[in-house]
C-alpha positions as CSV (number, residue, x, y, z in Angstrom):
1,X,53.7,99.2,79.4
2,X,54.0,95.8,78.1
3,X,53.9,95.0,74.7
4,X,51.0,92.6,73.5
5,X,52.7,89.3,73.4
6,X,53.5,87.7,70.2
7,X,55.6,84.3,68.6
8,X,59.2,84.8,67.8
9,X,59.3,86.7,64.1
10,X,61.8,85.1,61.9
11,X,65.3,86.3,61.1
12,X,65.0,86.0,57.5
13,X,64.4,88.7,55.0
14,X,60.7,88.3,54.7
15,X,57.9,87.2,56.9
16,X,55.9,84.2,56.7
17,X,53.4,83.6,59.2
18,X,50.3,81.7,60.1
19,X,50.5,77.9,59.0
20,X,47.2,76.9,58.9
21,X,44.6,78.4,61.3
22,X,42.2,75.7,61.8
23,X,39.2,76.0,63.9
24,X,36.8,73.9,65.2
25,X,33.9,74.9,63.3
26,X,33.6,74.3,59.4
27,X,32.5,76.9,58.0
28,X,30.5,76.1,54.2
29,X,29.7,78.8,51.4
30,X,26.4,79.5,49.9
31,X,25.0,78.5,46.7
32,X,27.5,79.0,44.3
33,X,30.5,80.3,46.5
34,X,33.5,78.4,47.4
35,X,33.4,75.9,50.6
36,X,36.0,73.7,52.3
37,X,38.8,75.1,53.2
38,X,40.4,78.0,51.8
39,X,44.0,79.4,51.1
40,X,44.2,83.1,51.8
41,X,46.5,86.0,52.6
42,X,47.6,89.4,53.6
43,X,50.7,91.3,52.2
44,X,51.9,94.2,54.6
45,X,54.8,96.6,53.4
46,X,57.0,96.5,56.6
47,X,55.9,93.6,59.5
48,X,58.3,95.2,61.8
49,X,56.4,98.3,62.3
50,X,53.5,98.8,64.6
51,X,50.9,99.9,62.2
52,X,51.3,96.7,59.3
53,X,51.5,94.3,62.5
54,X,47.9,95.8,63.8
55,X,46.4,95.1,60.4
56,X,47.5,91.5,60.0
57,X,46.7,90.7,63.3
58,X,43.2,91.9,62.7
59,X,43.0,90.5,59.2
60,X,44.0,87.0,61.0
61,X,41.2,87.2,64.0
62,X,39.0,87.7,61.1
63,X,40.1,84.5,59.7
64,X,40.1,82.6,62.8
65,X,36.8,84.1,63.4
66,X,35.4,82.9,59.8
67,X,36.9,79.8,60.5
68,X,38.6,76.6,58.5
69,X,41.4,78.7,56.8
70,X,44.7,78.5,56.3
71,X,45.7,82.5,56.0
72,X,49.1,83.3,55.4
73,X,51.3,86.9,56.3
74,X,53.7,87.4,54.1
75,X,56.0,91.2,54.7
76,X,59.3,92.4,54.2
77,X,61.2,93.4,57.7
78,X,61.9,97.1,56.7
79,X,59.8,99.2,53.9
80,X,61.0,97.8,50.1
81,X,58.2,97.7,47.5
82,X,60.6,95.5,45.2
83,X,60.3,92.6,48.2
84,X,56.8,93.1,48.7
85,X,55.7,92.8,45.4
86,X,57.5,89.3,45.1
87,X,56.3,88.1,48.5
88,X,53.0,89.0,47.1
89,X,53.3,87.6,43.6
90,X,54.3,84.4,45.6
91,X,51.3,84.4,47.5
92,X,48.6,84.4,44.7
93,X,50.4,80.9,43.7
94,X,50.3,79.4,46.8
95,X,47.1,81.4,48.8
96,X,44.9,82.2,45.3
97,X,41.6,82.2,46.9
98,X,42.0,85.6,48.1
99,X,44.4,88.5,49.1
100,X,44.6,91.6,51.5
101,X,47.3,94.1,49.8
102,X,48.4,96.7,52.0
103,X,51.4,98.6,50.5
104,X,53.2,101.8,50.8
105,X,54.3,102.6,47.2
106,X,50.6,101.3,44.6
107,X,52.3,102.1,41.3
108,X,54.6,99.0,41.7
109,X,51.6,97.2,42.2
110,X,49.4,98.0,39.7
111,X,50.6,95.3,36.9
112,X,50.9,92.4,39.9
113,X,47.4,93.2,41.1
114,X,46.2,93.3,38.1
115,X,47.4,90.2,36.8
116,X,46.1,88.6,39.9
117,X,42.6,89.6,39.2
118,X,42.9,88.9,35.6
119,X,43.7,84.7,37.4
120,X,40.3,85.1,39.2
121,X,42.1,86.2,42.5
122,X,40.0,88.0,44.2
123,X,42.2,91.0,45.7
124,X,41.0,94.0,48.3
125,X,43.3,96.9,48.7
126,X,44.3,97.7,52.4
127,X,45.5,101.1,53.8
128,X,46.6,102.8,50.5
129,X,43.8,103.2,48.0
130,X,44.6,100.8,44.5
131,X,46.0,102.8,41.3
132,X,43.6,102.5,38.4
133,X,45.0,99.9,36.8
134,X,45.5,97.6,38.9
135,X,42.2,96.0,38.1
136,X,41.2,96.5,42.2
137,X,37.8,97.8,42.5
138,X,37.3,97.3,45.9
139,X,39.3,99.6,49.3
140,X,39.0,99.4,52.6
141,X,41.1,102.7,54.9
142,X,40.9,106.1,56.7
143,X,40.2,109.0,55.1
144,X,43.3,110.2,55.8
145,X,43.0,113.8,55.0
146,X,40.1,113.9,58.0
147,X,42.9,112.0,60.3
148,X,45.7,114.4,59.8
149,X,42.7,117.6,60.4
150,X,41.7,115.9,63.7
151,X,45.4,115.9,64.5
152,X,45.5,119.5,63.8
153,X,42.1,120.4,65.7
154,X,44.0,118.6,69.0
155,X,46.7,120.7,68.6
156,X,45.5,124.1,68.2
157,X,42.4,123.5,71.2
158,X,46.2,123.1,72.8
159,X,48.0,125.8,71.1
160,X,44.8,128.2,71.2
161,X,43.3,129.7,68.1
162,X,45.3,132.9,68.7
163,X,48.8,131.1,69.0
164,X,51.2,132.1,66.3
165,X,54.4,130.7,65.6
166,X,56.0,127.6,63.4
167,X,54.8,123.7,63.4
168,X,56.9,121.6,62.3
169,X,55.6,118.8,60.1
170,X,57.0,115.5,59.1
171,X,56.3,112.6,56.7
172,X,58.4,109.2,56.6
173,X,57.6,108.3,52.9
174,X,56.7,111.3,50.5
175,X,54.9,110.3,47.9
176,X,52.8,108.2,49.2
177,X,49.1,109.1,49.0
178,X,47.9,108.4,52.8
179,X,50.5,110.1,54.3
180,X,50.7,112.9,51.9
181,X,46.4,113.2,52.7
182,X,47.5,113.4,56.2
183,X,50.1,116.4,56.1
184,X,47.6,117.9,53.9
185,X,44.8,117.5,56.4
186,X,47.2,118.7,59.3
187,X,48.4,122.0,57.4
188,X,44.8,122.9,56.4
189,X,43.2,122.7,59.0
190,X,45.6,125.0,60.9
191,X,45.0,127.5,58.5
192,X,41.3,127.4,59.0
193,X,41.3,127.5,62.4
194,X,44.4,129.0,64.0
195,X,45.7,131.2,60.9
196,X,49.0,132.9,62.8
197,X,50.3,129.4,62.7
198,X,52.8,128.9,59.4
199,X,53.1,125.0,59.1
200,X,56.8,123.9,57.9
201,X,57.1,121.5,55.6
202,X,56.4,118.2,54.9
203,X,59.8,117.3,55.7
204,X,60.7,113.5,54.9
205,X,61.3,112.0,58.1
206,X,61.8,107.9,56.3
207,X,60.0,105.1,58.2
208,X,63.0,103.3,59.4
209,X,63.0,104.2,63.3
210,X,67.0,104.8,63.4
211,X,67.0,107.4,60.4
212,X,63.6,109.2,61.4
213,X,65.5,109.6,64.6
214,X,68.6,111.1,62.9
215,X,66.3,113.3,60.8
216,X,63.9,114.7,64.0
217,X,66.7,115.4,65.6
218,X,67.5,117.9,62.4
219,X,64.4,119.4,62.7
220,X,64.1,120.3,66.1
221,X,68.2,121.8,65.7
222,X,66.2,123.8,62.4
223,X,63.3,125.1,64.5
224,X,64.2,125.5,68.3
225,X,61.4,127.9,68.5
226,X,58.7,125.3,67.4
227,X,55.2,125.3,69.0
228,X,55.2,121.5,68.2
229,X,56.3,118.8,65.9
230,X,53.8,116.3,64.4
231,X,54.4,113.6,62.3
232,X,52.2,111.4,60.6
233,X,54.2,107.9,60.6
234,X,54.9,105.3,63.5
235,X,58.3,106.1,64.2
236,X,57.8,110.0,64.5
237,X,55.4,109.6,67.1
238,X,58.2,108.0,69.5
239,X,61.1,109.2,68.2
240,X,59.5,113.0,69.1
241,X,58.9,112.0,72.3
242,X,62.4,110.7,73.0
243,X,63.7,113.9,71.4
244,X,61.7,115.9,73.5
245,X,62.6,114.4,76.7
246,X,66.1,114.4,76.3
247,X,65.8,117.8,75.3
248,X,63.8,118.6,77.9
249,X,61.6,120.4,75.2
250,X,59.3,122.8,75.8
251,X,56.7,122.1,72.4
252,X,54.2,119.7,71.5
253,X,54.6,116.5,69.8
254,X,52.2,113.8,68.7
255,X,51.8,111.2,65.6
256,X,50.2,108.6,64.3
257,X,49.9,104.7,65.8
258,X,50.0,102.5,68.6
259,X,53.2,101.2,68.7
260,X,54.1,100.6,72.3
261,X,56.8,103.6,73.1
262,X,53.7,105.9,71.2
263,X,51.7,104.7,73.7
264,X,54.1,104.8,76.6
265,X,54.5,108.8,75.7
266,X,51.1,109.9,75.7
267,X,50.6,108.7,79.0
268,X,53.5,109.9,80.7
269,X,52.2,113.6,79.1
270,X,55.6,113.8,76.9
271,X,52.9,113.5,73.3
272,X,50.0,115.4,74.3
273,X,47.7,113.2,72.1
274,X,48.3,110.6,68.9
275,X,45.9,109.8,66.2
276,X,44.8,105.9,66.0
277,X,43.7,104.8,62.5
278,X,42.4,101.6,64.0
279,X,44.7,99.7,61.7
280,X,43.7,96.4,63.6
281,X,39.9,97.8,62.5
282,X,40.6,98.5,59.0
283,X,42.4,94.3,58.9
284,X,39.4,92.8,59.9
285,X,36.7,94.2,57.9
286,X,38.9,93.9,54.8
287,X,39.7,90.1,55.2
288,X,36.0,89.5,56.7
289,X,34.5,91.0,53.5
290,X,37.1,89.0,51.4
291,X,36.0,85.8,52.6
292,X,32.2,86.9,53.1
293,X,32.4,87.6,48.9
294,X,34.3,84.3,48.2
295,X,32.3,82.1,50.3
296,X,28.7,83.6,49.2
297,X,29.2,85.8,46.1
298,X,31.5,83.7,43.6
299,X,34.3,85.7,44.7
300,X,32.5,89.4,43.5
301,X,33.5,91.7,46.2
302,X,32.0,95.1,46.6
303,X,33.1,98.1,44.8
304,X,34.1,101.6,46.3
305,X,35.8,102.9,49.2
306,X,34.9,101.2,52.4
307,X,35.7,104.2,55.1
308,X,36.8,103.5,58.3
309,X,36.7,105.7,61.5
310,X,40.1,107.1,63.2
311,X,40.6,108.0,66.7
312,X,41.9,110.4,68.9
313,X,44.2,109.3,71.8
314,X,44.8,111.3,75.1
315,X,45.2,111.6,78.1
316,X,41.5,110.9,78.6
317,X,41.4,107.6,76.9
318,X,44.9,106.2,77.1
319,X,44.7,103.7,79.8
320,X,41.5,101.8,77.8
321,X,43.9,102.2,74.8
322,X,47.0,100.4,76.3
323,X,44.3,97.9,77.7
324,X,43.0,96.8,74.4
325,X,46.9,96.7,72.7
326,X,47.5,94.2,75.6
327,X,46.8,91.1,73.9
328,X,44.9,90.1,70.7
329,X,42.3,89.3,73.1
330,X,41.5,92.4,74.3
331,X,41.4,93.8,71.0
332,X,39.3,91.5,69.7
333,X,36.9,92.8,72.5
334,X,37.3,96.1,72.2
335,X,37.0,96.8,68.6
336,X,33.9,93.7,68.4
337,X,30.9,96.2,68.9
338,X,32.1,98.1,66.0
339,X,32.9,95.8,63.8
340,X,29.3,93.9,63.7
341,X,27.5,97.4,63.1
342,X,30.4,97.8,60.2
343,X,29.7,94.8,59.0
344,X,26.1,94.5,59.4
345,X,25.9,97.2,56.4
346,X,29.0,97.4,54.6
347,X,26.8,99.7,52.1
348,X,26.5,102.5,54.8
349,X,30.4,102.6,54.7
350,X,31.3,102.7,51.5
351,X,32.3,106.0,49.3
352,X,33.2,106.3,45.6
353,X,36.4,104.7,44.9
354,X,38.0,108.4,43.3
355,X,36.7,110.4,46.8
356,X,39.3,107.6,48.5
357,X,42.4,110.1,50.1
């Protein structure tokens, strides 16, 4: 499959994309909301990895879409909360009408955020629900528990309800609430529905794709008699399904993501399925409600968790899938019917912000 092209991503330590994204159209706010051209951004915790470059490509096409901004992506090239948070601090100076945060590790954020709202910057949280103080009211992401249960339902319609025997579960960052909710999702829902499974860990499997390698391979040398392996990162999804093929395993694997290899797997059979959060989804709606409250609302964005849908990918749906991760384009077009009934009543998706998981 090929990947959806893309520029050349710089060599340097952090990202910094998207000069200004003019369009032809001027877009004006309403009474009392900002107009002219705005200054706006998204900070992502890795850019290299699949899932963070779905959501600021999706939080761009919003802007592009909005039109007569000049939105900035600013991301470190591997997972480190320490860069992040300066790339991010950097870009309420230069990009202060308003910020997407999407980040892997929210108690390092909470003071930055906070003293970015405190400036008027209006600031939506992206992916991994905001700490309380932070001063960020206002979420947009899975529920992530339901994710990692529909992972678990794929498996054990699979497995069979009467299968027993070890699955082996794996999380790149521990800690971290979304991918915690997902293990947790994954190793309750077997219990409810296919009790003579006994899910193993989570064990940390780190999001850099050469050590989750290194610590898959571990795992399947601990459990050769595995029903299956899941993990709930982009690089488990992959890596498993290199494993497994060189192995010539007999077990199930799937993930998370639509990183191209992930992709690649599930339709050659090696992952049986994969669970899409629609991280391209979750970009849009944040940065389109972001510059809908700026523009109309004196910057007051809604409050509360904005719940977006998930999807399972198999071998039923696959080819539409690799389709739509063909080019921006496509996924643009795809994901479009969705996103105007989303956005049409943002109120209908939106959950207490303490139910967020």
């Amino acid at each position: 499959m090929t990947p959806r092209p893309r520029g050349p991503l710089a060599a340097a330590a952090a990202l910094v994309l998207g000069a200004a994204l003019a369009t032809a159209s001027c877009s004006s706010g309403g009474t009392g909301g900002k107009s002219g051209r705005l200054k706006m951004g998204i900070a992502v915790a890795n850019y290299s990895l699949n899932f963070a470059r779905e959501m600021y490509e999706g939080a761009t096409e919003a802007s592009k879409q909005a039109g007569n901004i000049d939105f900035k992506v600013v991301g470190p090239p591997n997972t480190d909360g320490p860069a992040e948070q300066q790339l991010f601090q950097n870009l309420t100076v230069t990009h202060p009408d308003g910020i997407v945060l999407e980040n892997l590790d929210p108690p390092i954020f909470t003071r930055p955020a906070a003293q970015a709202v405190q400036k008027g910057i209006p600031v939506v949280a992206l992916d991994t629900a905001p700490t309380d103080g932070s001063r960020v009211g206002f979420y947009v992401g899975n529920d992530n528990y339901e994710l990692g249960a529909m992972l678990a339902q794929a498996t054990v319609k699979k497995l069979g309800k009467d299968a027993k025997g070890t699955v082996v579960v794996g999380v790149p960052n521990p800690g971290t609430p979304v991918l915690d909710s997902r293990a947790k999702g994954i190793k309750d829902a077997f219990a409810q529905q296919a009790p003579g499974i006994r899910v193993v860990g989570p064990f940390q499997t780190y999001s850099d794709p050469a050590q989750n390698y290194g610590a898959w391979q571990s795992q399947v040398n601990a459990h050769p008699d595995a029903l299956a392996f899941l993990g709930v990162g982009d690089a488990d999804s992959y890596n498993l399904a290199r494993l497994k093929e060189q192995r010539r395993g007999r077990y199930l694997t799937a993930g998370f993501d639509v990183d191209p290899k992930t992709l690649d797997a599930i339709k050659r059979g090696t992952n049986f399925a994969g669970i899409d959060p629609e991280h391209y989804l979750k970009g849009y709606v944040a940065t389109a409600l972001l510059i809908k409250a700026v523009r109309d609302g004196k910057g007051k964005l809604p409050s509360g968790w904005f719940k977006t849908p998930g999807l399972v990918m198999d071998s039923a749906n696959i080819d539409d899938i690799v389709k739509r991760q063909q080019s921006v384009q496509n996924a643009y077009a795809w994901y479009k019917p969705q996103l105007e009934r989303l956005l049409a009543d943002p109120n209908a998706s939106i959950r207490p912000l303490k139910e967020a998981r």
